[in-house]
N, C-alpha and C positions, 0 to 999 in steps of 0.2 A: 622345637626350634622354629625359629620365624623366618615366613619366609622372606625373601629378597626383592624389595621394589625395583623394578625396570622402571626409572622414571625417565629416560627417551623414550622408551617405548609409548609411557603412557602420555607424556608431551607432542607426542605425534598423534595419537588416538585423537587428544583433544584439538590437534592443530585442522585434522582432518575434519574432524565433526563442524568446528567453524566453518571451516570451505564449503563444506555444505551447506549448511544452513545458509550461508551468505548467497550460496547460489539458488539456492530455493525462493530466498526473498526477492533476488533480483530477476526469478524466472513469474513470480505472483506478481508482481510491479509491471511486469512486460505483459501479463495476463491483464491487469485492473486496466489498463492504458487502452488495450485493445477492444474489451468490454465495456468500455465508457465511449468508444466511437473516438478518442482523441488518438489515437493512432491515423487518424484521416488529417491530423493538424502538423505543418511543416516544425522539421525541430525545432527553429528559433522559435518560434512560438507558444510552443509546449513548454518550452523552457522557460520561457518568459512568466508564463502561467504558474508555473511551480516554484518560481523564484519569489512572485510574488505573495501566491500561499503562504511561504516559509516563514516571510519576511514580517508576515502581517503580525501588527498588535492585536486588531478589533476580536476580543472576545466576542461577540456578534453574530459577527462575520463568521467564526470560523466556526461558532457553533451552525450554525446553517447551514454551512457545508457539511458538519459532522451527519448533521440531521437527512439531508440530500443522500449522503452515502449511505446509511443505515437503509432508506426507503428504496434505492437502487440493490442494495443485495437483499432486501426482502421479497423485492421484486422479482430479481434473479432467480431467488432460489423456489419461490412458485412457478417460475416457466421450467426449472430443469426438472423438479420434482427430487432434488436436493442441495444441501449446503451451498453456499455460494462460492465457498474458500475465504472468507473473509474472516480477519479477529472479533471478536464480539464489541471489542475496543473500538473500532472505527476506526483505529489509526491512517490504517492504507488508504482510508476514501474520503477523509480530508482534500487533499489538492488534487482537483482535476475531477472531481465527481461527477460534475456538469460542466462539462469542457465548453459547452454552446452559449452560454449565459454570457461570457467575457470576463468581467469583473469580478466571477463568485458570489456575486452581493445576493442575496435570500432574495426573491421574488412572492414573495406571500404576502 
C-alpha cells in the first residue's frame, strides 16, 4: 500500500528552507559589505554604488570588477588560513568589491 503525501507538510518544509537560505544570503551580503571596508560608506552612497553596478552595460567594467573580487577572496582566504565564504562564481563581489576606487572602472 502507498503511502500518503503530506503535501502542507511538505510545502512548509520547502517554505522554510527558503527562509533560510534567503536569510543566509542576506547574512553573506552584510558579511562581503563589511569585509570590503564599505560598511564605513553612508547608505546613500552604498547605495548609489550598487545601483550603479546593477545597472551597468560595460562588459569591461564588470569583468574588472569580477576579477577585483576574485583577487580580494583569494586574499582573504590566505590571511584566515581558510575559505573565504565566497561562490566560486564571483557573483557576490561583483558590486562594491573596491568600494574606494568610485566608479568601479579597472585601474590596471
Amino acid at each position: 500500500m502507498r503511502k500518503v503525501r503530506d503535501y502542507e507538510a511538505e510545502l512548509k518544509a520547502l517554505e522554510d528552507k527558503a527562509r533560510a537560505l534567503k536569510a543566509r544570503r542576506v547574512e553573506q551580503l552584510g558579511q562581503l559589505v563589511s569585509s570590503t571596508g564599505a560598511d564605513t560608506l553612508d547608505m546613500e552612497t552604498l547605495a548609489g554604488v550598487l545601483l550603479d553596478a546593477a545597472a551597468s552595460q560595460n562588459a569591461e567594467t564588470k569583468e574588472a570588477w569580477r576579477a577585483k573580487g576574485v583577487a580580494f577572496f583569494r586574499r582573504r582566504g590566505r590571511k584566515s588560513g581558510k575559505a573565504a565564504g565566497g561562490d566560486s562564481d564571483g557573483t557576490g563581489a561583483q558590486p562594491g568589491a573596491d568600494p574606494a576606487s568610485g566608479s568601479g572602472a579597472a585601474s590596471n
